[in-house]
N, C-alpha and C positions, 0 to 999 in steps of 0.2 A: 721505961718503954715496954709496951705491950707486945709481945714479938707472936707471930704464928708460924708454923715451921712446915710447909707443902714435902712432906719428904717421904714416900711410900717403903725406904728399904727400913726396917724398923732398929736394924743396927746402927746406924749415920743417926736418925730420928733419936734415939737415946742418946748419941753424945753430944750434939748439938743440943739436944734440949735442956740436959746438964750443964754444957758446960757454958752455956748461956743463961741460965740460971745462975752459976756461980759466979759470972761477972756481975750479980745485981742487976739483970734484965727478967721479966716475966716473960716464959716460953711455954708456949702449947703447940698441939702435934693433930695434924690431920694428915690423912695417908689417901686420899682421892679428890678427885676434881669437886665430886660432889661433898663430899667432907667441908674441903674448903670455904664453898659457896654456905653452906649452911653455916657453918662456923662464924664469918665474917657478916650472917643476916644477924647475927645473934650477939653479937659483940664488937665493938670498936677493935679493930689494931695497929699501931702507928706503925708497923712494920711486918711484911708479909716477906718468908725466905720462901722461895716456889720455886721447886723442882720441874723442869722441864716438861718430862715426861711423868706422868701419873697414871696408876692402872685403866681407872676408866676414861683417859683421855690426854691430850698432850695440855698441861699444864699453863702453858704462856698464852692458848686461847681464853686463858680467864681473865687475863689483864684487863680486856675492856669491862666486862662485867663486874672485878672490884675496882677498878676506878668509878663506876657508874654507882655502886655501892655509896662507897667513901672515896672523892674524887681526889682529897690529898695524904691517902696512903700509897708509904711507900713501899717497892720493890724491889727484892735482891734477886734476880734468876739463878737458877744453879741446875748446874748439868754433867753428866759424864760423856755426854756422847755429840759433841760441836762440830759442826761445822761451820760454815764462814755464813753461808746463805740464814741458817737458823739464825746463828748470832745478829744475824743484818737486821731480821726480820722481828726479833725480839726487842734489838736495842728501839728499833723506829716505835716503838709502842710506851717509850717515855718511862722506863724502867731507870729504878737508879744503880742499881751495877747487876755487871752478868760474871758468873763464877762458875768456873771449869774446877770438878771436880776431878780429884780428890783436890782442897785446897787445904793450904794452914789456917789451922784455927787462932793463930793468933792474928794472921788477917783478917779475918772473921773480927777478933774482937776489935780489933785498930778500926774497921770501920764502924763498928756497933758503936765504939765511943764517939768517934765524929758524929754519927748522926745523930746521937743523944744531946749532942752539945748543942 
């Protein structure tokens, strides 16, 4: 599974990238909306982990433009800073799971193998 990893702090961005790597998944790292977008003109990824907020923009308005991309990849959101209303507003955009950081990364991998299956 081709993973890309929306994560702008570069310390979370390395361990996630690692340690998703060492489950046998392929992980690469963009740190901006715009990162993103180019990133995914440039290469297939069966799975996009997208941080909410991103420096030059809030992250979850890119949903429609990678599904418009690749209409069947999929989405993890991830956030530190939730509330109900963003969550509402994220989940309604056909995302497959929303994650409140900090989380366990062994959640992290429990879903990575589900969705590889």
């Amino acid at each position: 599974m081709n993973i890309l990893i929306a994560e702008d702090d570069v310390a979370v961005a390395s361990v996630l990238t690692e340690s998703i790597q060492h489950w046998g998944y392929s992980a690469e790292n963009a740190d901006t909306c715009k990162d993103v977008l180019d990133k995914v003109k440039q290469k297939r990824f069966d799975l996009i982990l997208l941080d909410i907020f991103l420096p030059d923009g809030e992250g979850h308005r890119l949903i429609p433009q990678l599904k418009e991309l690749w209409p069947k990849v999929r989405i993890i959101t991830m956030t530190g800073y939730n509330t109900r209303e963003m969550e509402r507003e994220v989940r309604e955009q056909g995302i497959l799971y929303y994650m409140i950081k900090p989380f366990d990364p062994m959640a992290l991998k429990e879903l990575l193998d589900h969705i590889s299956r």
